[in-house]
N, C-alpha and C positions, 0 to 999 in steps of 0.2 A: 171641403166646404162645410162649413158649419152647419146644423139642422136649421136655424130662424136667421131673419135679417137682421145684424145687431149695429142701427146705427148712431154713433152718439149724439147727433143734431135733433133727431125725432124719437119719439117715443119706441117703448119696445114692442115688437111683432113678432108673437111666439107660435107657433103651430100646436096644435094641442098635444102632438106628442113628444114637444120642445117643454112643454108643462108638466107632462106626465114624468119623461126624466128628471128634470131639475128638481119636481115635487120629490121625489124618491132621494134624490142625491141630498136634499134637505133632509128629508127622513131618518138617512142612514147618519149624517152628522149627528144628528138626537142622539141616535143610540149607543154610536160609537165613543159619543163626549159623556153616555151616562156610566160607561166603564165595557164595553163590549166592544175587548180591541181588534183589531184585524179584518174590520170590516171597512175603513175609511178610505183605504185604497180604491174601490168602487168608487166612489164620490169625484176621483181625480178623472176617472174615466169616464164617467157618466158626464159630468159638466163641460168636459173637452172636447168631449161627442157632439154634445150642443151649442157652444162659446165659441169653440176652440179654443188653442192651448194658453197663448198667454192671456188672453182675457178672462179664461173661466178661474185664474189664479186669483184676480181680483173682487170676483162674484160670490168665489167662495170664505177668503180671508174675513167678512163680519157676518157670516153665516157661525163659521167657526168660533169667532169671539164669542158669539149668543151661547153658544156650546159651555164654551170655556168656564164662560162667568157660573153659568151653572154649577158644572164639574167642580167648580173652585167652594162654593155656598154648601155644596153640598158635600163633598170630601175633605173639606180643607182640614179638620182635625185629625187626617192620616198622614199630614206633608211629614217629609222629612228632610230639612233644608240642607243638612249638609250634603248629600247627594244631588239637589238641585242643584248647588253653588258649585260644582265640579264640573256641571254639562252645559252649561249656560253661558260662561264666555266664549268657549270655544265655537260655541251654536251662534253666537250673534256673530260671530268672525266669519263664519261659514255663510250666514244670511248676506253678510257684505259683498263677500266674493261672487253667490250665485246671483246678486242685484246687479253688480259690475258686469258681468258672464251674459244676463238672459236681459239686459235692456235696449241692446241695440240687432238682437239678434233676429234675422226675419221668421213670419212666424212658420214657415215650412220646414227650418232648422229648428226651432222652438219646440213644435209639435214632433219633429223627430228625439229632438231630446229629454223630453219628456215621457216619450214611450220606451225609448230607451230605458230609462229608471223606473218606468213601473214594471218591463220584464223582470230587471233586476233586480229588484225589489221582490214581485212574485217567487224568482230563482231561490232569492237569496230566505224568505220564509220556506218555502217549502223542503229547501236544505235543512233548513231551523229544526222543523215539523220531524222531519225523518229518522234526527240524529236524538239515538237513542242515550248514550252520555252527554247532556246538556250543559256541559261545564264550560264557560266563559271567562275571560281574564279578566280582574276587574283592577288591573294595575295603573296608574295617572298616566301613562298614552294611551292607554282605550278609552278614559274619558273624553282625550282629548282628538281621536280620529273618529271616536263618534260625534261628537258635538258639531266637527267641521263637517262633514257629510250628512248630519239631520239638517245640520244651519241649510246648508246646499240645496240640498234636496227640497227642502222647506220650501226655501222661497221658489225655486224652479218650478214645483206642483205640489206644494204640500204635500210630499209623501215622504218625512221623517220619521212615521212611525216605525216604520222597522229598527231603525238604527236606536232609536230614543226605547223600543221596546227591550233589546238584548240590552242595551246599557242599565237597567233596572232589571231585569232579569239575573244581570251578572252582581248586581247587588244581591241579589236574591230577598226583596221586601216581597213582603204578603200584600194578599190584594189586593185591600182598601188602601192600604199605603203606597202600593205601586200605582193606582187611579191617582190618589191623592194627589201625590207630588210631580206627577204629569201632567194633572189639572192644575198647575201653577207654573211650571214647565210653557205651556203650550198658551198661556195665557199672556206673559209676560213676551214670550218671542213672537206672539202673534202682534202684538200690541207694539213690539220694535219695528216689525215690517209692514206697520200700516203706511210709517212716509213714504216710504220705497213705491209705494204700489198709487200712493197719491199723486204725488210730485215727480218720481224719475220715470217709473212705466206707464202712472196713468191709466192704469186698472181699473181706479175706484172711481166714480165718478155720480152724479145725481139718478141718472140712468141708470147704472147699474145697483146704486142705495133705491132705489125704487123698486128693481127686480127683489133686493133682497129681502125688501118689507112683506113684499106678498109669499115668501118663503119660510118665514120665521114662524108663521102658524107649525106649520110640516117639522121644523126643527125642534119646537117645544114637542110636539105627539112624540117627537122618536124618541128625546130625552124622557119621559115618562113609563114612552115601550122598554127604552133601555133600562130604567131603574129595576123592573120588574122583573126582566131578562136576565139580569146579571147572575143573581142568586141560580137560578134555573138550567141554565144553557148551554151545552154541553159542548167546548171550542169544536172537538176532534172532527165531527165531522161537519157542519156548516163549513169551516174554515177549506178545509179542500176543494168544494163548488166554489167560493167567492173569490179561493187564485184562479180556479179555470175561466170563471167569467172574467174575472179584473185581465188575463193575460189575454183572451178572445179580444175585451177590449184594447186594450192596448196595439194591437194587431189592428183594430178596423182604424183608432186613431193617424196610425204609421202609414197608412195605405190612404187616408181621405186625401 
């Protein structure tokens, strides 16, 4: 059961600590879209905590754009498109398949497959983190079995960081250009999967663009916190608490 009553004939009815999370899950997009990666997995668990799973997909999708647009104004002289134009159709093919996959799926199956991929996700960073020779293939099928599994995952719970992370990783850009060209990245497949979430799931709606207006204060702070952060912030260890909390989560999602 979800933290608040979320229904779409009446206005929304948030409990205050249904405000307190989502405030924060807003926060952390700020910071995550102002270049401070590996925190946005929280955001999927936080919202789903409160939403549940397939609706907080659509709660968060123009939270994220607000991000995007940012990240994009503000990095955009690091892109570097030939690397975008290599993850990008196989990602929109992957967005197809997980809109086909998660639209008629109920949402107890939903929300199990959803925490499914954020353990997986947590596994599969913390493999990342440990592995002392960080060398990745960067041959045209890893462009291309990344881009179907960020597309996937994407739309599932927006959680293709990981995969969209080692695929620029295995490029090996520096880190205004690895921001850059994900802030255009995530901008454009965000912006393919807004019909999906309009018209076949139904995610998005006047109700839920209403939660999001009173959220976007919280998302501007984090992008600010995040500009400031970036330069400062030491991944090693933040990043090890935010898998044990995002995995905690994931585990209370699995069990509601």
């Amino acid at each position: 059961m979800a933290l608040f009553i979320f229904d779409l004939s009446s206005s929304l009815q948030l409990s205050w600590l249904s405000w307190v999370l989502a405030g924060l899950a807003g926060f952390i997009i700020g910071v995550s879209k102002a270049g401070i990666k590996g925190i946005s997995i929280m955001v999927v668990t936080l919202m789903a905590m409160v939403f549940g799973g397939k609706a907080s997909t659509g709660i968060i999708l123009p939270l994220l754009l607000v991000g995007d647009v940012f990240a994009v104004i503000y990095y955009h002289r690091y892109t570097e498109w030939h690397h975008l134009k290599r993850l990008l159709p196989a990602m929109m093919l992957g967005v197809v398949v997980g809109a086909w996959v998660g639209k008629d799926l109920p949402e107890r199956v939903f929300k199990q497959m959803m925490a499914a991929i954020i353990l997986a996700t947590v596994a599969m960073m913390y493999w990342w983190d440990r592995q002392k020779n960080k060398q990745v293939p960067d041959h045209w099928w890893f462009a291309i079995m990344m881009g179907l599994m960020a597309g996937f995952t994407t739309m599932i719970g927006n959680l293709a960081g990981a995969f969209t992370n080692l695929f620029f990783l295995a490029m090996r850009l520096p880190k205004n250009n690895f921001i850059g060209t994900a802030a255009w990245l995530f901008l454009l497949i965000n912006l393919f999967k807004l019909p999906f979430h309009i018209f076949a799931w139904q995610t998005i709606n006047l109700d839920t663009a209403s939660l999001d207006v009173r959220l976007v204060p919280l998302v501007l702070l984090g992008l600010l916190t995040g500009v400031r952060l970036v330069r400062k912030i030491n991944e090693r260890y933040y990043r090890k608490l935010i898998l044990i909390l995002t995995g905690i989560g994931a585990i209370v999602i699995l069990l509601k």
